[in-house]
C-alpha positions in Angstrom: 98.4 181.4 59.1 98.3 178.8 61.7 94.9 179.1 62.5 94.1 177.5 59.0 93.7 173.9 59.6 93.4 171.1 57.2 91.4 168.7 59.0 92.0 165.9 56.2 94.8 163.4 57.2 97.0 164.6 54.5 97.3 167.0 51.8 97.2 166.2 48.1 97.7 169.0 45.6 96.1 166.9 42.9 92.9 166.9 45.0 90.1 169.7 45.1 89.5 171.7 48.2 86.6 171.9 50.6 86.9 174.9 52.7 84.0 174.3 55.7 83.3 177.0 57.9 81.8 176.9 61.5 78.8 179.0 63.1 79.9 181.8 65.3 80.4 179.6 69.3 81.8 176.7 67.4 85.2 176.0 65.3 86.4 173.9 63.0 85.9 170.7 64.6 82.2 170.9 64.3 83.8 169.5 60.5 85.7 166.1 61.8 82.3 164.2 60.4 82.1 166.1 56.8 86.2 165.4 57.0 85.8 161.9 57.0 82.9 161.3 54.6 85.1 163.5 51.8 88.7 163.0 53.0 89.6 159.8 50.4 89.2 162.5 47.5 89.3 166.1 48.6 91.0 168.2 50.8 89.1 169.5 53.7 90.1 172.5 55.1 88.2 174.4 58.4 89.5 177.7 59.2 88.6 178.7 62.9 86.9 182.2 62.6 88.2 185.2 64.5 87.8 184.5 68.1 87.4 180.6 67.7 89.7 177.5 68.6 93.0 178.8 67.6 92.3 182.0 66.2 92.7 185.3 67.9 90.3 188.3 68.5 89.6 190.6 65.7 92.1 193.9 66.5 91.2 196.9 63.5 90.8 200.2 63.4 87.7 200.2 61.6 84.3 198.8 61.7 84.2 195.0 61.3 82.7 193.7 58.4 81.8 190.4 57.0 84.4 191.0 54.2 87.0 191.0 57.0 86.1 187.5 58.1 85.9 185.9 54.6 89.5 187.4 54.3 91.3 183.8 55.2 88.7 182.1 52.9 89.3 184.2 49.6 93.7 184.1 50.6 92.8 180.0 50.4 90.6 180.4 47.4 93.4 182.2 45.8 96.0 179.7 47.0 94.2 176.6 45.7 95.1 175.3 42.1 91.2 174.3 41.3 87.8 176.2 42.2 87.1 175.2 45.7 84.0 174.1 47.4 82.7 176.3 50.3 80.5 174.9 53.0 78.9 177.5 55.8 76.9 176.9 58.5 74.6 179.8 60.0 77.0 182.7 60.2 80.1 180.5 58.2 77.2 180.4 55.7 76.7 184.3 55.7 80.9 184.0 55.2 80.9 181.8 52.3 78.5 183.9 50.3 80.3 186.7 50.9 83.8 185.0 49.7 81.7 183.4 46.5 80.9 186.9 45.8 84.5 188.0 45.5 85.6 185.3 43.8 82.7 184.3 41.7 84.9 182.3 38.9 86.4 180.3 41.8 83.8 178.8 43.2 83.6 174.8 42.4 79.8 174.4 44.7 78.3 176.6 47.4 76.6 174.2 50.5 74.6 176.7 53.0 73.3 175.2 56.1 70.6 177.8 57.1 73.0 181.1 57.1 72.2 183.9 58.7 72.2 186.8 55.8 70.2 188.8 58.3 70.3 191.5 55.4 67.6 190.4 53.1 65.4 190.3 55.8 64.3 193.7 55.2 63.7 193.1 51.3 60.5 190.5 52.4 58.2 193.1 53.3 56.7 194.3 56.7 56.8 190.7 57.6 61.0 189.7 57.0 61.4 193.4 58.3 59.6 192.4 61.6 61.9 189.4 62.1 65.0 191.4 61.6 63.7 194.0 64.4 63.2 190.6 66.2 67.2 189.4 65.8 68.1 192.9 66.6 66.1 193.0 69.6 68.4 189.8 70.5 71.6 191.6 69.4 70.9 194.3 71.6 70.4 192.1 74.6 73.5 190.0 73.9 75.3 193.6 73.5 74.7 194.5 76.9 75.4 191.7 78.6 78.8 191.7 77.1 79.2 195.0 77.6 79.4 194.4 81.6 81.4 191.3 81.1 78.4 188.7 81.0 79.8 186.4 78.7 77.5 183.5 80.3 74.5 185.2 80.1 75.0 186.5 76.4 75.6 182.7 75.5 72.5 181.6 77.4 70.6 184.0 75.5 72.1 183.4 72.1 71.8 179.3 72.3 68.1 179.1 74.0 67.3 181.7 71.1 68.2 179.5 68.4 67.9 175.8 70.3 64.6 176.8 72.5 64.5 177.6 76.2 66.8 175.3 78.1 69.0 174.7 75.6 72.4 176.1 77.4 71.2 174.8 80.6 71.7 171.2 79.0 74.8 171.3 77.8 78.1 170.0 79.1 80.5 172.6 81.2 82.7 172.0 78.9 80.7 173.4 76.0 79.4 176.2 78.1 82.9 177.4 78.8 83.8 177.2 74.9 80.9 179.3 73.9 81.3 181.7 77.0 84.6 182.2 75.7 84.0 183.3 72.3 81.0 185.3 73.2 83.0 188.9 73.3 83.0 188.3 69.3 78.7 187.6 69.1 78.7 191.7 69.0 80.8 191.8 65.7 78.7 188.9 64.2 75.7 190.6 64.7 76.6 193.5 63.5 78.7 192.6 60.6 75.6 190.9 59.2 72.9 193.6 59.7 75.5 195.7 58.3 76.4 193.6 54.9 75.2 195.6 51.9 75.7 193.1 49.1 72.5 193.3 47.2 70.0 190.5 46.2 71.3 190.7 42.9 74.6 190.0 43.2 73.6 186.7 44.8 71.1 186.4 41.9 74.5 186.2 39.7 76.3 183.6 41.3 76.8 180.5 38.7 77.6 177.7 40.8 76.4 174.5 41.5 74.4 175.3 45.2 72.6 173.3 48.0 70.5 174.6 50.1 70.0 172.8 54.0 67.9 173.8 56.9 66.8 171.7 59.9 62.9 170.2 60.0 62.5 172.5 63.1 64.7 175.7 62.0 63.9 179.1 63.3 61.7 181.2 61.7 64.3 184.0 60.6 66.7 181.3 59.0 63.8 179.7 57.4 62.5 182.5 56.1 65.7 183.9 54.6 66.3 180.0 53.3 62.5 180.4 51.7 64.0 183.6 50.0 67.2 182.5 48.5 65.1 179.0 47.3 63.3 181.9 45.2 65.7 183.4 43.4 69.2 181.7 43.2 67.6 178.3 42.0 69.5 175.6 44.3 70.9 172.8 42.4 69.0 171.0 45.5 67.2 172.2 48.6 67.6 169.8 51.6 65.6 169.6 54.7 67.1 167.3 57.6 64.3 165.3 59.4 64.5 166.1 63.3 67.0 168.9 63.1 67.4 172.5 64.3 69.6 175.2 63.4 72.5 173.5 65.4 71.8 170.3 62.3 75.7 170.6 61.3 76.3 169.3 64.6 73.3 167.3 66.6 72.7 165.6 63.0 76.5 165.4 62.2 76.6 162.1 59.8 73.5 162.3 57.9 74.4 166.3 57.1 77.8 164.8 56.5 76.5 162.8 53.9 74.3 164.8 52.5 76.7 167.8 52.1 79.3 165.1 50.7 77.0 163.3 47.9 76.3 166.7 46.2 79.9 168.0 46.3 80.8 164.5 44.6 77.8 165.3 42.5 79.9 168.1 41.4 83.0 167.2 40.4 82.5 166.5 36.5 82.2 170.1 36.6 85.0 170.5 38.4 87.1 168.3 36.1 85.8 170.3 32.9 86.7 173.2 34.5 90.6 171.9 35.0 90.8 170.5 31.6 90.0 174.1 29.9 92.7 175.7 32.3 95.2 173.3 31.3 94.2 173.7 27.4 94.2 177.4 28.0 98.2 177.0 29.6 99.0 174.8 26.7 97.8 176.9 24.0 99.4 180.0 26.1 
């Protein structure tokens, strides 16, 4: 699995795990900041996602779905001695939920930064179902330019969508080329969130210590699905990050950094309690 990548200078197996995971055009090294803020006392690790950095394309026989993405992140949940922290941003936000909720006892804190659960849309009435017809609309734009191998234009649309008009325009080449290249995988993205069917409920269950973050200027569908969750999963904290858009993990790196890192260190007495009954459990075994 060398496309799981601990982006902490070294490994300690004494330490707990932070397992951060990128919006769909980025990778792991939108992390390098939330690395260094946490890396004296836990181990960060940044998967890419399927078709990001070092990972390859998805390649099934079946339908993707967002369970097949938070594969890698429940194998490293399941590896880790202690719970582990997961941080998401946008749709690695939509992936962490999705891993909490199959492993619901392993789960140390849950950070979202605006994700994109484009599912729960449609439980908000004619207005949340409106958006969603809205992202679709999007989705079946960005569909058909990739379909004729427009991988340019499907980013343009994507990032002026949720940075404003422009947006692509401005950035560097080099960043242009990056997202252009991951932009055949948008289509299973989009799809693998309009298609999740975990119910409200099972995120009403989840137990665990939760922060909640969207940018002072965040689209309406993410704030609207942030407004929902606030509702009925009862964040330990809810966060909004003066200045920022959607894209906060990354144009507001240090203070979402910091913000991220003082409520995971908020955690860990938790975290310890949690250790010392598994090792009085193993001594009483």
């Amino acid at each position: 699995m060398s496309h799981v990548i601990t982006v902490a200078s070294t490994v300690h197996r004494s330490r707990p795990t932070v397992v951060a995971l990128h919006c769909s055009g980025s990778s792991r090294r939108q992390w390098r900041q939330l690395a260094a803020e946490l890396e004296d006392r836990f181990n960060v690790v940044a998967p890419d996602l399927f078709g990001a950095g070092s990972t390859g394309p998805w390649f099934g026989d079946r339908p993707f779905q967002l369970t097949d993405e938070a594969a890698l992140t429940v194998d490293i949940i399941d590896g880790a001695e202690m719970p582990v922290h997961l941080v998401g941003h946008s749709y690695g936000g939509a992936v962490a939920l999705r891993a909490a909720i199959e492993r619901p006892n392993r789960v140390a804190s849950l950070t979202l930064y605006e994700p994109t659960v484009f599912h729960i849309l449609g439980s908000m009435g004619p207005d949340g179902r409106n958006m969603l017809r809205g992202v679709q609309a999007l989705a079946a734009q960005i569909d058909r330019a990739i379909l004729v191998g427009a991988y340019r234009k499907a980013a343009e649309l994507f990032v002026d969508y949720w940075n404003g008009p422009g947006a692509w325009a401005m950035l560097p080449a080099e960043r242009q080329a990056q997202i252009g290249h991951y932009f055949p995988k948008a289509s299973l993205d989009f799809r693998a969130l309009f298609n999740e069917t975990t119910p409200l409920t099972a995120y009403r269950r989840l137990r665990v210590p939760l922060l909640l973050m969207q940018g002072e200027h965040a689209p309406a569908p993410t704030e609207m699905i942030i407004r929902k969750l606030t509702s009925f999963m009862q964040p330990a904290s809810a966060v909004t990050v003066a200045g920022a858009g959607h894209m906060g993990p990354i144009s507001h790196a240090e203070v979402v950094a910091e913000t991220i890192g003082n409520f995971i260190r908020s955690t860990e007495p938790n975290v310890e309690a949690a250790r010392a009954r598994r090792d009085a459990m193993r001594t009483a075994a």
